[in-house]
C-alpha positions in Angstrom: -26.1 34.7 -141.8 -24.2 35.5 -145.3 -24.9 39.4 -144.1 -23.3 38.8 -140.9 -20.7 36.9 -142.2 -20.0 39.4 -144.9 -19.9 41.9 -142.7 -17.5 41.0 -139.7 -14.8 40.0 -142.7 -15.3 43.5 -144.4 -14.6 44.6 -140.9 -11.1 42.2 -140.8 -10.0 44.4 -143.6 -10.7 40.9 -145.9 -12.7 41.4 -149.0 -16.0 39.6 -150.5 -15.9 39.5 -154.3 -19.5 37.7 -155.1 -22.5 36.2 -152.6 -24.9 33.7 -153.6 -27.8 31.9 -151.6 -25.5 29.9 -149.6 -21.6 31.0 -149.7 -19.0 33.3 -150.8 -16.1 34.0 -152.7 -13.3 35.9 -150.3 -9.5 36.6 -149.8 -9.9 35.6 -146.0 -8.5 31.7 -145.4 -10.8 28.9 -144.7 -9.4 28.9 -141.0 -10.7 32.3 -140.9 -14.0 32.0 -142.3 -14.3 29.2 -139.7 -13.5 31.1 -136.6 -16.3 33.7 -137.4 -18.3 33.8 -134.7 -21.1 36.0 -137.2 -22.2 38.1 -134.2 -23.5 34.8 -132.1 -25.0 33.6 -135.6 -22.6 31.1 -136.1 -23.3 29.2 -132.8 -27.2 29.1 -133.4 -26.7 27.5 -136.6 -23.7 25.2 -135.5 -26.5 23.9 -132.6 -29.3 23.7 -135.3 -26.6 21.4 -137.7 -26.0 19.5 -134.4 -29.6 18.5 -133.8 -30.7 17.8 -137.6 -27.0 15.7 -138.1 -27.7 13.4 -134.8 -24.2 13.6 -134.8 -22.2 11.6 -131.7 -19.3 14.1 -132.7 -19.3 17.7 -130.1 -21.3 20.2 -131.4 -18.4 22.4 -132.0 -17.3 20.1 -134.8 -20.2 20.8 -137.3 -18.6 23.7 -139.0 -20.7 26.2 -140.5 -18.8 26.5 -143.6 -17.4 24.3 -146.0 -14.4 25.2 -148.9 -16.3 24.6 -152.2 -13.0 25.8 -154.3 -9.2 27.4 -153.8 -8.8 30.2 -156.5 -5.6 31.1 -157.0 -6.3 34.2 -159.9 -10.0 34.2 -160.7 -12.2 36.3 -162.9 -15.4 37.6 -161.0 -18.1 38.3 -164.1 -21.6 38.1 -162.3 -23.1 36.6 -159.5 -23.3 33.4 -161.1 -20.3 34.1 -163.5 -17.1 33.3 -162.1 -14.0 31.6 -163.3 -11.1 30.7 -162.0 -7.9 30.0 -164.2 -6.6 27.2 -161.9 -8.5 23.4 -162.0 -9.3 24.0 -158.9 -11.2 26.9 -158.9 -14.7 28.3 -159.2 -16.4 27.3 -162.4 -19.7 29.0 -163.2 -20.7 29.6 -166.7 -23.4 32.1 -165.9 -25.5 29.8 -168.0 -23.2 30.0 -171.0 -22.3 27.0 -172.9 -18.6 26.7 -174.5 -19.5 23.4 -176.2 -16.7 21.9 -174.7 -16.7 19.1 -171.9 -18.5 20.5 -168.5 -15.6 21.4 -166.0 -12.6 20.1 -168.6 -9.4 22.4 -168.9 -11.3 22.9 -172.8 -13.8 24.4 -170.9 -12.3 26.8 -168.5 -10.2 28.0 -171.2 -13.0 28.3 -173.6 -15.2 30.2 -171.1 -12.4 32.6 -169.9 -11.5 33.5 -173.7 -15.1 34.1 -174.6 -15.7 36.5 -171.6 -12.5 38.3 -172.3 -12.6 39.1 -175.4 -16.5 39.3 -175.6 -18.1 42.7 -177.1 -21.2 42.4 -176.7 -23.5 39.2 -175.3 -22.2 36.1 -175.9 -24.3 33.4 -178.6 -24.4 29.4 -177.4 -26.8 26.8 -178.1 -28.6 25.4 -175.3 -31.2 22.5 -174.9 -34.0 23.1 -173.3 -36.2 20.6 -171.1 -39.8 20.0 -170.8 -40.9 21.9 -167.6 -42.3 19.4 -164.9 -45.4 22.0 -164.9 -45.9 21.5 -168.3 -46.1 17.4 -168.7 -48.3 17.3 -165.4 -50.7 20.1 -167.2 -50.5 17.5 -170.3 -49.4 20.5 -172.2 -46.5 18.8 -174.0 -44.6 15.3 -174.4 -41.3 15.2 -172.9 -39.0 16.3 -175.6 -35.5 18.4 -175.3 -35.4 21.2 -177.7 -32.3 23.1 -178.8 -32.1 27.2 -178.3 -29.9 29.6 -179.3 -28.8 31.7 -176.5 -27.4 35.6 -176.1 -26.4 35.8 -172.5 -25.1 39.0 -170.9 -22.0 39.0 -169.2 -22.0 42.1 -167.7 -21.8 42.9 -163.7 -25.4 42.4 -162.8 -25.4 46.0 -160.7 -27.0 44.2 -157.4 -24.5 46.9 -155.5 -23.5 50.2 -157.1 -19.8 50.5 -158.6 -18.2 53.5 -156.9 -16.1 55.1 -160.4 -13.8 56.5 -158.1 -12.2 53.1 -157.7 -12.1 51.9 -161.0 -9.0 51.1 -162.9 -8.5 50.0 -166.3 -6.3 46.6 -166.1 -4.6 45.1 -168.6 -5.3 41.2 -168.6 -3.0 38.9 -170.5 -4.7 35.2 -170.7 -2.9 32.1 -172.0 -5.2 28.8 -172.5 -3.6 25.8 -171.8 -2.6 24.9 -175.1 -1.0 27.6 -176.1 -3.0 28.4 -178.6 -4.4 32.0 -179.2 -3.4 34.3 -176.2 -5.6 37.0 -175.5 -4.6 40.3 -174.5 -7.2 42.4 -173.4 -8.1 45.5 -170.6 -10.6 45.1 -168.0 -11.7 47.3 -164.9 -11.4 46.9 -161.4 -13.7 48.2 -159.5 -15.2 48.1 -155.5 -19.1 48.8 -155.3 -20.9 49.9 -152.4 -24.6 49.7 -151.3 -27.7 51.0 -153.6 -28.8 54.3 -151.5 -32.9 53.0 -151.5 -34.5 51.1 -154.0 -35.3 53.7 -157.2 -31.1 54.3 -157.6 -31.2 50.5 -157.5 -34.0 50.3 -160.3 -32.5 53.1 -162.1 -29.6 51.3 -162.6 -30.6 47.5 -163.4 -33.2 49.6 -166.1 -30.1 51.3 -167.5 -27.9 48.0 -167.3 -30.8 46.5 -169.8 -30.1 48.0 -172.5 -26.2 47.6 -172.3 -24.4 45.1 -174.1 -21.2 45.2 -173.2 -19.7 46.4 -169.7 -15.9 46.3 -169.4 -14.3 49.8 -169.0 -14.3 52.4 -166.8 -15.6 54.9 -169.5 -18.7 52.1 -169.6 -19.1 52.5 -166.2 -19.5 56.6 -166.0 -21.5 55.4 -168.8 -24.1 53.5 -167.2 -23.8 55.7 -164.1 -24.8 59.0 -166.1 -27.8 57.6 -168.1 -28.9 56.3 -164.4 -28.6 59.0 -162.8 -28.6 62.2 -164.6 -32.2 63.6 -165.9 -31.9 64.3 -170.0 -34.1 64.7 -172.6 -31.4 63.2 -175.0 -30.0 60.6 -176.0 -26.9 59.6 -174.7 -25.9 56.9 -177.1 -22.9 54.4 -176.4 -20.2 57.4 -176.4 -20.2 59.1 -173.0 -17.7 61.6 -174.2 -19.4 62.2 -177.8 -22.3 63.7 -175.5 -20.2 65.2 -173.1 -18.8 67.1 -176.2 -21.5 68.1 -178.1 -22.7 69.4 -174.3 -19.9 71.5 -174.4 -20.2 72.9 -178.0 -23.5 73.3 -177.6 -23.1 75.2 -174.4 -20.8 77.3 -176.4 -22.9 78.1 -179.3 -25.7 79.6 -177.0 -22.7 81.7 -174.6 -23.3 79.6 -172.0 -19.5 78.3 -171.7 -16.4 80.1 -173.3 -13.7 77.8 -175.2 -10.8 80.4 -176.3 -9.5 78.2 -178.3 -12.7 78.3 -180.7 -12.9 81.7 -180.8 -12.8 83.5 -184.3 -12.5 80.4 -186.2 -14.6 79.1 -189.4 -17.1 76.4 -189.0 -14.7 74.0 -190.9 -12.0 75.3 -188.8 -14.2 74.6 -186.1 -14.8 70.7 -187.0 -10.9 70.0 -187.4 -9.8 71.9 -184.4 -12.7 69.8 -182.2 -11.8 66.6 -184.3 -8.0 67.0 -183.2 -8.7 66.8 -180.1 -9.4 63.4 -179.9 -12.2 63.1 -178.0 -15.2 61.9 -180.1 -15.0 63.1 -184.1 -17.9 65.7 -185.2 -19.4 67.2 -188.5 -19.8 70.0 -190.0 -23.8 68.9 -189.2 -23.2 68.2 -185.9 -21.7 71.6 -185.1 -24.7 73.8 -187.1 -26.8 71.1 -184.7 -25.1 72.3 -181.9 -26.6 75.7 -182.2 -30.4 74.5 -182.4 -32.6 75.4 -179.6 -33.8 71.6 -179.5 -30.4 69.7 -179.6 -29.6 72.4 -176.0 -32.4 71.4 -174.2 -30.8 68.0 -173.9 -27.4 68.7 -173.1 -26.3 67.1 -169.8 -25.6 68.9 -166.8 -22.7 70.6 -165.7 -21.4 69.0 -163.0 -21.2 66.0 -165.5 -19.4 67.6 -168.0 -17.2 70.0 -165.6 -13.6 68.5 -166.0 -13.7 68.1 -169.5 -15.1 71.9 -169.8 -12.0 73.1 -167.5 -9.5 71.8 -169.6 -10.8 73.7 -172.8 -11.2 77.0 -170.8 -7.8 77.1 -169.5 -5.8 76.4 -172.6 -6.0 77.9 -176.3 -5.7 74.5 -177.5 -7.0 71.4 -175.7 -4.0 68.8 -175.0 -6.0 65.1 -174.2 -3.2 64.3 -172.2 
């Protein structure tokens, strides 16, 4: 039903931002939603609502959705980490804890600041119950326990950002107090369908090991350690690597760069370094010419636009 549903909208030119077991969060109004018929779907499950309700009303009147929340600007995080900046909106912490009062103004305000201005997972303390399993097993006494917690807050990658969309965004965020604005740049981004399961796995194992997720550059991040095939390391800095590629390309004639041409190794290091890409040393560029470190550069296609730009001018401009 949420397929369907999410589907014939798409369809209406309305978007979906984030699907859970039972609803949606979407652009299209509630009288909208409503009047989906969901391919016949809607119906089926209006007559199944009828019979369990024993409702005198017409069938017609058990509506198949209900409006949980009105968003008027909201930040979509995860799946289960969304947060609107109006009272009204969606509140989900994602399990985080802000310390504040559940659902308060403190809280929204504390849980939007944290997850703008995060760089890396976010730390709260948490208690933690007795599982039901465990006190029937007689494994332990009831007790609550406190646990310190360091939840990601990245996009959980359950559809496949397209870079082509993504846009660096500036965000500026004042709490209701007035008290400590942030100012702070985030991505926009549409995603699209995994292509089979692997580029699905591929990703999530790549998303494991990332900390923070907010730019566009961490995006072409996570999509080249998913999807390209390297014996090195790529590291946090997508262009560092895509640099040394280059260089090392250079240093076994694979690529020309004119504007290296000639020039000392020391000359070499401050002509790379004033390019402002990613800074090198003099190590790094003797490194460069190792038979080793060139196994594991990346692959052409993925370093390609930044290559062009050094072969057509003497000296590269990053603007």
């Amino acid at each position: 039903m949420l397929i369907v549903c999410v589907n014939q909208l798409r369809s209406m030119g309305f978007y979906v931002y984030s699907v859970t077991t039972d609803g949606f969060i979407t652009d299209a109004p509630i009288s909208v939603v409503r009047s989906l018929d969901a391919f016949g779907f809607s119906e089926i499950f209006q007559q199944g609502r009828y019979i369990l309700n024993q409702t005198t009303e017409p069938c017609d009147a058990n509506q198949v959705w209900e409006a949980k929340h009105s968003n008027d600007i909201f930040l979509n995080i995860t799946t289960r980490g969304n947060v609107a900046v109006n009272d009204e909106g969606v509140l989900a912490h994602n399990s985080f804890s802000t310390g504040e009062v559940k659902g308060s103004r403190a809280d929204r305000d504390a849980f939007l600041i944290a997850v703008l201005t995060r760089k890396g997972r976010l730390k709260c303390k948490t208690n933690i119950w007795t599982q039901f399993s465990e006190l029937v097993e007689r494994k332990h006494d009831f007790q609550v326990t406190e646990s310190a917690w360091h939840i990601s807050m990245n996009f959980d990658f359950k559809r496949c950002p397209l870079i082509e969309t993504a846009v660096d965004t500036p965000v500026h965020y004042e709490p209701s107090n007035g008290h400590n604005p942030v100012d702070t740049v985030l991505a926009n981004y549409d995603t699209r369908p995994f292509n089979c399961s692997e580029e699905f796995l591929n990703y999530r194992t790549t998303v494991q090991n990332e900390d923070c997720i907010k730019l566009r550059a961490d995006l072409e991040r996570v999509k080249v350690k998913s999807t390209v095939q390297t014996k090195g390391y790529i590291g946090k800095d997508l262009n560092r690597k895509i640099l040394l590629s280059i260089l090392m390309g250079f240093r076994s004639g694979l690529y020309p760069i004119p504007a290296l041409e000639g020039l000392k190794q020391s000359e070499v290091v401050s002509t790379v370094n004033s390019w402002d890409i990613a800074q090198i040393t003099l190590n790094d560029w003797k490194n460069c010419s190792r038979s080793k470190r060139q196994a594991s550069m990346l692959p052409y296609d993925v370093i390609e636009e930044t290559l062009k730009k050094f072969k057509n001018t003497n000296s590269y401009n990053n603007n």
